[in-house]
GUTI-750867 format. One line per 2 residues: their letters; for each residue x negated, y, z negated of C-alpha. Coordinates in nm, 3 decimals. Layout:
A	X,Y,Z  ... $
// end
This chain:
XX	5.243,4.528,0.149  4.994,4.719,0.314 $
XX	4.744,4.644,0.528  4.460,4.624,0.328 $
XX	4.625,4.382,0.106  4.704,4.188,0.365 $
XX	4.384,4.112,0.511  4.286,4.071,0.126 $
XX	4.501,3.805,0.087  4.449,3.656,0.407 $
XX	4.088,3.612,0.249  4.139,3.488,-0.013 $
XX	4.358,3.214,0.145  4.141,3.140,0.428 $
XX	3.793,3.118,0.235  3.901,2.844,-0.007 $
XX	4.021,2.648,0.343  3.721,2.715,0.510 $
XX	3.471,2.599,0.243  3.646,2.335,0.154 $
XX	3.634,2.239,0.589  3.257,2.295,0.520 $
XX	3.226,2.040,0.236  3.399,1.801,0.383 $
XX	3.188,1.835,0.763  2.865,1.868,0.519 $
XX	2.972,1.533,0.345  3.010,1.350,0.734 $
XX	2.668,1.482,0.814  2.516,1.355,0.447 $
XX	2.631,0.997,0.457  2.489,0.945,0.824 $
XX	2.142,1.123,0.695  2.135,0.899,0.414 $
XX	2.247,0.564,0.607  1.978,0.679,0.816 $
XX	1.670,0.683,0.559  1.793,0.357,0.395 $
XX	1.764,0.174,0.718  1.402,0.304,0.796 $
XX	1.280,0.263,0.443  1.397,-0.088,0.481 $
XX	1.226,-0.153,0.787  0.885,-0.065,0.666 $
XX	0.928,-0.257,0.361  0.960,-0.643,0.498 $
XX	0.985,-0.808,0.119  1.329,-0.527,0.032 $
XX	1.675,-0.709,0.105  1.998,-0.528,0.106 $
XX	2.218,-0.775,-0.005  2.507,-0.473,-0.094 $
XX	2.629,-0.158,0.002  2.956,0.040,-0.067 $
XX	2.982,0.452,0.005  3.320,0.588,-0.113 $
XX	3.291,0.979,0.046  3.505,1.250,-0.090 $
XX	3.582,1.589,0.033  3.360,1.783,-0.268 $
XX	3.111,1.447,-0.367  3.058,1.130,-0.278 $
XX	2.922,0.743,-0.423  2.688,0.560,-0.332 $
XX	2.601,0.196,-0.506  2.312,-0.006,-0.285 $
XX	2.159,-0.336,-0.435  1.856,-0.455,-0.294 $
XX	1.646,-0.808,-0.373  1.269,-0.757,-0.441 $
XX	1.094,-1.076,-0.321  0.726,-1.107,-0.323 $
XX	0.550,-1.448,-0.302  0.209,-1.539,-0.504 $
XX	0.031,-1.246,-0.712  0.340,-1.130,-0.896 $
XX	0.569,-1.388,-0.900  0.545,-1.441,-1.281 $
XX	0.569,-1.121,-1.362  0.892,-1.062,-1.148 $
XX	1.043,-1.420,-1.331  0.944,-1.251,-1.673 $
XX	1.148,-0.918,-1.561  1.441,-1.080,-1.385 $
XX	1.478,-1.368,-1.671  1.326,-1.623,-1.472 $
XX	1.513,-1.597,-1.177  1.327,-1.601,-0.834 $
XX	1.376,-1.206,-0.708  1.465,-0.926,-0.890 $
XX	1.778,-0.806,-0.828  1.799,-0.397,-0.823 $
XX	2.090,-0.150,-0.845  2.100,0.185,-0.725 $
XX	2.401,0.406,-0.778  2.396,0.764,-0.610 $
XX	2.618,1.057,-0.708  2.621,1.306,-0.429 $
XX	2.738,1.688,-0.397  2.825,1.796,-0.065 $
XX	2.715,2.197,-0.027  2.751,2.474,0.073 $
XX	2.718,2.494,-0.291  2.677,2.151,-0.445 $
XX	2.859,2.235,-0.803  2.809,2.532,-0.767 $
XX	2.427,2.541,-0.911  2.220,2.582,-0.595 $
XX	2.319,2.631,-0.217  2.169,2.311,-0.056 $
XX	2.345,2.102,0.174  2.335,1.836,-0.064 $
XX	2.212,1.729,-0.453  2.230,1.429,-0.576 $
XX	2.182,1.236,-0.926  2.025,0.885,-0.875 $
XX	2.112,0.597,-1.166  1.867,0.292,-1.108 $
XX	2.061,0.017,-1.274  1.820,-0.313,-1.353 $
XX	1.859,-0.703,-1.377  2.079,-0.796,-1.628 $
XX	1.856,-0.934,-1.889  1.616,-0.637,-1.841 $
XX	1.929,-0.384,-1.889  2.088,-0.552,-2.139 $
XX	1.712,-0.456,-2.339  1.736,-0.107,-2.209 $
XX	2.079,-0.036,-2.332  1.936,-0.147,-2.678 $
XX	1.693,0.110,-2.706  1.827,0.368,-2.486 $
XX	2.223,0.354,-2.590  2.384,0.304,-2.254 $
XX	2.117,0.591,-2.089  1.939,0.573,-1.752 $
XX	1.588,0.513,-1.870  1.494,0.670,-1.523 $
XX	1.584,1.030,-1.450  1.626,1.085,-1.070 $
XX	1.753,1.371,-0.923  1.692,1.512,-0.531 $
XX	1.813,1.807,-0.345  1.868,1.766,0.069 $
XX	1.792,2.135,0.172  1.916,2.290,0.536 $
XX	1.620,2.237,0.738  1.697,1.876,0.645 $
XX	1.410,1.803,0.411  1.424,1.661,0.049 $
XX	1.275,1.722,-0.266  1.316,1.422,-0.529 $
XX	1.172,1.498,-0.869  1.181,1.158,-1.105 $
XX	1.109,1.168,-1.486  1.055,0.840,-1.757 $
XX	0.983,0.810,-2.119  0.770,0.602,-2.281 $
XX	0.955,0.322,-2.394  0.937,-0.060,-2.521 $
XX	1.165,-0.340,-2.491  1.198,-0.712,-2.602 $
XX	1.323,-0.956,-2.271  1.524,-1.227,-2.340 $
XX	1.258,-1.513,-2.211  1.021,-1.404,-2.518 $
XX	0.824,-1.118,-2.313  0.790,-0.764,-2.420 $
XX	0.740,-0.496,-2.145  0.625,-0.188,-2.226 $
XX	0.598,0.176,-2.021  0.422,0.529,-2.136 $
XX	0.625,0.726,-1.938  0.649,0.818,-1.609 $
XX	0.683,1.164,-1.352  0.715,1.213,-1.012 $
XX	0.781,1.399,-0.709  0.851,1.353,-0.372 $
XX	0.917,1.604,-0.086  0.996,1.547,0.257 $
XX	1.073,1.735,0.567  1.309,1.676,0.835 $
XX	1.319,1.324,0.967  1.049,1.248,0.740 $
XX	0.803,1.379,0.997  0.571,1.388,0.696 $
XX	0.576,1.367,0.327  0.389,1.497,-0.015 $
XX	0.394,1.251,-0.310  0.250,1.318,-0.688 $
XX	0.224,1.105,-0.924  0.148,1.046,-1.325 $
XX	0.207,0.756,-1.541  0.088,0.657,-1.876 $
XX	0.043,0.296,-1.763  0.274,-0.019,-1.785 $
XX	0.227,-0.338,-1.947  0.421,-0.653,-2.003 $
XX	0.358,-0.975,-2.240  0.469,-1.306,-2.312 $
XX	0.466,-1.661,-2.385  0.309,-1.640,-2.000 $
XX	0.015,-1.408,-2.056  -0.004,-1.020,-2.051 $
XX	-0.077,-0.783,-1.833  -0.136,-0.399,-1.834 $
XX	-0.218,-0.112,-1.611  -0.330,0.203,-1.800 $
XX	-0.312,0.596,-1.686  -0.242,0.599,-1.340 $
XX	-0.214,0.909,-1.099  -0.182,0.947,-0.772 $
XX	-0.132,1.247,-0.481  -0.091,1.164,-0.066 $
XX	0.019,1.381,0.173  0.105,1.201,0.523 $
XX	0.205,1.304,0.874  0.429,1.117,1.133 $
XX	0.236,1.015,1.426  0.319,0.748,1.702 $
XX	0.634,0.665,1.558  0.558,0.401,1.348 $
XX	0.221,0.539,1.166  0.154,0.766,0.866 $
XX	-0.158,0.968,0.861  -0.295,1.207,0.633 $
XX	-0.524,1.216,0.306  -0.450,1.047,-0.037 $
XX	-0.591,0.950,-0.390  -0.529,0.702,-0.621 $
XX	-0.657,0.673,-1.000  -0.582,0.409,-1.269 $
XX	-0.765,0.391,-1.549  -0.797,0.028,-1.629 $
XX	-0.617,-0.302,-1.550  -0.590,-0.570,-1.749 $
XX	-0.468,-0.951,-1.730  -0.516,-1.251,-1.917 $
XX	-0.286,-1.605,-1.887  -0.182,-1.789,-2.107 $
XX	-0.472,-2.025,-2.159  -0.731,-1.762,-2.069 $
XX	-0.886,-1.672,-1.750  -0.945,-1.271,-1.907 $
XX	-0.963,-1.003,-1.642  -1.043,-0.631,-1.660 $
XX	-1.102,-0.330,-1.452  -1.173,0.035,-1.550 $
XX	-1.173,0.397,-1.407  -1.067,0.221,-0.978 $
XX	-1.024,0.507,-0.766  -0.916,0.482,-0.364 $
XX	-0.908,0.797,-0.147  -0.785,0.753,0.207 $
XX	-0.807,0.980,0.512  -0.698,0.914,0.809 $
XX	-0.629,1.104,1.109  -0.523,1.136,1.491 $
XX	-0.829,1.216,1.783  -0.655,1.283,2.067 $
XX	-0.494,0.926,2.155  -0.627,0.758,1.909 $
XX	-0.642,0.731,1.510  -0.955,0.697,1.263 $
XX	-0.954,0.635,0.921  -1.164,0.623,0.631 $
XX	-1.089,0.414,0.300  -1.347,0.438,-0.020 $
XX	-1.247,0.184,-0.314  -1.457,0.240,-0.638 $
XX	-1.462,0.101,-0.977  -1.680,0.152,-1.309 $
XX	-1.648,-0.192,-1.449  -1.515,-0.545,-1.383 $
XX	-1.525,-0.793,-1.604  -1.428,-1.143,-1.467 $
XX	-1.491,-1.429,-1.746  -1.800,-1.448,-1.842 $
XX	-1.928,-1.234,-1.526  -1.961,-0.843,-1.590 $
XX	-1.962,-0.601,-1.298  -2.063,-0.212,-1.289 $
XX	-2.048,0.019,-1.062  -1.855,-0.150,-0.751 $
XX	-1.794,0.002,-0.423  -1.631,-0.061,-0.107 $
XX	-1.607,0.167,0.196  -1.405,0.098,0.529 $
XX	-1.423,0.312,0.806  -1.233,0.257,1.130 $
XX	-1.239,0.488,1.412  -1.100,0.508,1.756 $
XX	-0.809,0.278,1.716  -0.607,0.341,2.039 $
XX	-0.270,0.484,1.855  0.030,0.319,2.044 $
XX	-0.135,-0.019,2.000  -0.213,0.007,1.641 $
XX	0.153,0.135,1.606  0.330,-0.148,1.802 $
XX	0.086,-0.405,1.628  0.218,-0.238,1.291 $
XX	0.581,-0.296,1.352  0.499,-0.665,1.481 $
XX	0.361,-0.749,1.147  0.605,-0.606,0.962 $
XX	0.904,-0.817,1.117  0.720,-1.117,1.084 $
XX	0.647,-1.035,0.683  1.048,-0.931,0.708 $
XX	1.160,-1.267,0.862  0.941,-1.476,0.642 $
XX	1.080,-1.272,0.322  1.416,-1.333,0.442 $
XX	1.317,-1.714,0.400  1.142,-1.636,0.063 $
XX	0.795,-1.773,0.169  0.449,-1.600,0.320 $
XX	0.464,-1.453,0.646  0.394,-1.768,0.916 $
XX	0.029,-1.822,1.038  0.195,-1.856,1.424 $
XX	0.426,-1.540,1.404  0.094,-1.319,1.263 $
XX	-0.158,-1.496,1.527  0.116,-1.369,1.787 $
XX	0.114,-1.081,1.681  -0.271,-0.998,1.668 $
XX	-0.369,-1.185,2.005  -0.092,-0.968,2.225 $
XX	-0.178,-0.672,2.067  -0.486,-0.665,1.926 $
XX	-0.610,-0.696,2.284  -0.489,-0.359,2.388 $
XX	-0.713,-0.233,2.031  -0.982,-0.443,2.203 $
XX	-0.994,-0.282,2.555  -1.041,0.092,2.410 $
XX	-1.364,0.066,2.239  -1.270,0.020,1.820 $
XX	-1.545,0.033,1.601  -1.537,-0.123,1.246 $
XX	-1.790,-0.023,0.997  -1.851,-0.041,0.590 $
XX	-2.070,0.212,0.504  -2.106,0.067,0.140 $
XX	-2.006,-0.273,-0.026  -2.240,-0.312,-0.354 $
XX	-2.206,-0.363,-0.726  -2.434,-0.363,-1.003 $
XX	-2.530,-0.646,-1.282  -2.743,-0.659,-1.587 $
XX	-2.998,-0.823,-1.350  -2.944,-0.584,-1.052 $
XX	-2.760,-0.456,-0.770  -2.635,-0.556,-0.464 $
XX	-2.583,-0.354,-0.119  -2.488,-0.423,0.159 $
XX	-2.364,-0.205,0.503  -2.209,-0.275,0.836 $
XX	-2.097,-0.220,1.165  -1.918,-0.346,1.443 $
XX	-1.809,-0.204,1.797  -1.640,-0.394,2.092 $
XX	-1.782,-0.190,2.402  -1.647,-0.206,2.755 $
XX	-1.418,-0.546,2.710  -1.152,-0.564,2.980 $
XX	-0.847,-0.724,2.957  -0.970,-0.983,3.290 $
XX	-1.251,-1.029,2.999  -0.971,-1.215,2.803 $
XX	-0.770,-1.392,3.043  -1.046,-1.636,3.146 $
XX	-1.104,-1.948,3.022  -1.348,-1.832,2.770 $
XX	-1.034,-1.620,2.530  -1.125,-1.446,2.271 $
XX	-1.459,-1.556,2.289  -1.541,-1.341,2.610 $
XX	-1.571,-1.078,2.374  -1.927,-1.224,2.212 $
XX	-2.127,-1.012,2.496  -1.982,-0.714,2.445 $
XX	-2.050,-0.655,2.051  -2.289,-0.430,1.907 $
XX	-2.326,-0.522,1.577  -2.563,-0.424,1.240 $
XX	-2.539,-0.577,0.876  -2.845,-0.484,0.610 $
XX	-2.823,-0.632,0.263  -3.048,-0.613,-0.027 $
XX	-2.978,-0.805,-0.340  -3.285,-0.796,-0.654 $
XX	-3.418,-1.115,-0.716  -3.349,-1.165,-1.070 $
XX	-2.967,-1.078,-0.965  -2.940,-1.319,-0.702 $
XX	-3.113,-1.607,-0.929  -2.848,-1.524,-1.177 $
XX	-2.531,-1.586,-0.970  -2.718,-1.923,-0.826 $
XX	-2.777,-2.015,-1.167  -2.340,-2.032,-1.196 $
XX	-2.341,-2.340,-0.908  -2.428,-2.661,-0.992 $
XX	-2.665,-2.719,-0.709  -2.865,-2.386,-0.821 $
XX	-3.224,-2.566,-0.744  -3.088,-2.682,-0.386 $
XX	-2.991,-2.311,-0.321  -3.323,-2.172,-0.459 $
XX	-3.521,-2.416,-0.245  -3.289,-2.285,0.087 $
XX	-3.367,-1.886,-0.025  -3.766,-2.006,-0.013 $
XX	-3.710,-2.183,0.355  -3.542,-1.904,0.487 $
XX	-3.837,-1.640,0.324  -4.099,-1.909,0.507 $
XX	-3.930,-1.833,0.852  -3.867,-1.467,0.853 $
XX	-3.474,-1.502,0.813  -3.543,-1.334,0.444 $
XX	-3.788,-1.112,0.385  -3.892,-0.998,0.007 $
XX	-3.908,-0.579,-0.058  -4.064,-0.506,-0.402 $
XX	-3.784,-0.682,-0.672  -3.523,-0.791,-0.382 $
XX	-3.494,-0.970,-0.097  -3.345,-0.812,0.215 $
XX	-3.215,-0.928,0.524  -3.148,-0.684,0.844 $
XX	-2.870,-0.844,1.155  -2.886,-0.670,1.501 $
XX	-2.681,-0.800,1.766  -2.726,-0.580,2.116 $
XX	-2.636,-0.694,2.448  -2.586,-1.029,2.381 $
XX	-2.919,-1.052,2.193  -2.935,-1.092,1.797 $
XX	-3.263,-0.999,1.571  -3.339,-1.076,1.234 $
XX	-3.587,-0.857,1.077  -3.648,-0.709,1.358 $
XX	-3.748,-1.036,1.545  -3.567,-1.215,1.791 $
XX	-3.401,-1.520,1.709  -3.395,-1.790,1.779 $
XX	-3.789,-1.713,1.773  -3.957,-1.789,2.070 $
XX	-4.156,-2.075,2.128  -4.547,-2.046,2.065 $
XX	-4.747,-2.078,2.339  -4.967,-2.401,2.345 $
X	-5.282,-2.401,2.228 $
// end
């Protein structure tokens, strides 16, 4: 044999060894990655269980199954009985088939690819399998490059179902995709759906075209900043004796971001209409701005809240008054003693009869943390506010929504005693009212109040 043959066949002997060594070191580093995200996603959602988990690793692929237990209290609580047929969380199955690299089956060099089957609550599945024939009615499928970032792209058709307890739930399809890099340092979502509904013996409800697109950055651990926007058409709800609601064309943009130590952020909520009964809004808007949030604080008072929503989920009830009051008052001093400020630029709708506006703002300057150790608490804080409200409501709006109480004549009398001393004061079609609080001092209209005494005559 010569040479060359020999170091041919020493090749071809030793390549097969070594990529098969690769897989199998590729594999070790891919479960620990993955047992890694699952434990962080879990800790920033605090109403996720994971009440299972089995990973069976091989030296070319691997399996994952992970079921988790969706409890949320209140709001949706009906609609998560409908899905799960009635019982009190919904139960969720995911079931991961993984690749190890170099060349995960042999269709792209990543360290890792891997096909995700979401496997729902019995009843609900048992419908799927129905209309789908045994198929994953969610198409999931992410790639873990090198650098140790991931790119998940998710696909649903449109689809309708009958549920065992009499309800019918209903999706127009669904596509995704999410991309992350290493560690999740920051993240890029996108986002289209042609809506969701669900109805039954319990009422219906529906959300129409949503889309939505975020991009986020780490910062101070625990935080997510970065820009984001949110559309959905229309929303839609109505029980089963009544009580209709509607919404169309809401739209949220975020932006938030980090200023040297500290983080400000911006959120702008719109909406074309609301209808409400026999109350029909136009034109609503809602703006919160909040700047100079010291950024360790707000990130340590972040992770406080979200064990005690975890602990109270774990008991299957609303987070306790006591454990979110704890939470607040030790850190929501150190927020305090840097100088927040709190402001809505905008809050306003619109009626047949007229509008409503209304802005705000609200700074805590100078407090000290001696401030709040005295006997006086929290409400050592009074002197060191600088605060501004201004709202403006029409007339004929304002003697519309008193004309919904029963004591609407009381009311009107109260709106003419408050004109008579200055609290009120009418411009054109509205009345207006302007707040100033400065240095321990508060104006209405411009006028101190309490008003000072008159001089005798």
């Amino acid at each position: 044999m010569t040479r060359r043959m020999k170091a041919l066949l020493t090749v071809v002997i030793a390549l097969p060894l070594a990529y098969t060594a690769a897989a199998w070191l590729i594999g070790m580093n891919v479960q620990a990655q993955l047992e890694n995200r699952e434990q962080e996603a879990l800790s920033s959602a605090p109403y996720v269980a994971l009440t299972h988990h089995a990973y069976q690793r091989g030296v070319w692929s691997a399996t994952e199954e992970s079921t988790y237990a969706l409890r949320i209290p209140g709001l949706f609580a009906r609609a998560t009985a409908a899905v799960a047929g009635g019982a009190s969380s919904l139960q969720l199955t995911i079931r991961n088939r993984i690749y190890h690299g170099p060349l995960p089956r042999f269709r792209s060099i990543a360290l890792a690819s891997i096909d995700t089957e979401l496997v729902p609550p019995p009843a609900l599945g048992k419908a799927l399998n129905a209309v789908f024939g045994g198929q994953s009615v969610v198409s999931i499928h992410t790639t873990m490059g090198w650098l140790g970032g991931t790119r998940t792209e998710l696909s649903s058709p449109a689809f309708k179902v009958q549920l065992p307890a009499g309800a019918v739930l209903s999706s127009r399809g669904l596509q995704a995709s999410v991309e992350t890099t290493r560690e999740r340092a920051s993240f890029k979502v996108h986002l289209t759906s042609g809506g969701l509904g669900i109805a039954g013996p319990r009422g219906r409800a529906d959300l129409g075209q949503i889309g939505l697109d975020a991009a986020m950055q780490r910062a101070f651990e625990a935080l997510y900043v970065g820009d984001s926007h949110l559309q959905v058409a229309g929303a839609q709800f109505e029980g089963p004796s009544g009580g209709a609601f509607m919404l169309k064309g809401l739209t949220m943009r975020s932006a938030s971001s980090v200023n040297g130590g500290y983080v400000d952020t911006a959120a702008d909520l719109a909406a074309d209409e609301l209808d409400i009964q026999k109350l029909s809004f136009s034109r609503l808007v809602y703006s919160l701005h909040l700047t100079h949030l010291e950024g360790t604080s707000l990130a340590a008072l972040t992770q406080a809240l979200r064990q005690a929503q975890s602990g109270a989920a774990a008991a299957g009830g609303p987070p306790s008054p006591l454990a979110m009051r704890d939470a607040l008052s030790h850190y929501g001093v150190d927020l305090l003693v840097h100088d927040p400020v709190f402001a809505i630029p905008e809050l306003g709708f619109a009626m047949p009869e007229g509008q409503f506006q209304l802005s705000a703002t609200l700074a805590a300057r100078g407090i000290k943390r001696e401030d709040l150790s005295g006997p006086g608490g929290f409400m050592s804080v009074i002197p060191h506010l600088d605060a501004a409200v201004d709202a403006r409501i029409d007339v004929a709006l304002l003697e519309k929504l008193l004309g919904l109480s029963a004591q609407a004549a009381h009311h009107s009398d109260q709106i003419q005693k408050l004109a008579q001393q200055g609290l009120l004061k009418r411009e054109g079609s509205a009345w207006r009212v302007q707040l100033a609080y400065h240095a321990g001092k508060l104006t209405v209209n411009g006028q101190p109040y309490p008003p000072a005494p008159s001089p005798p005559s």
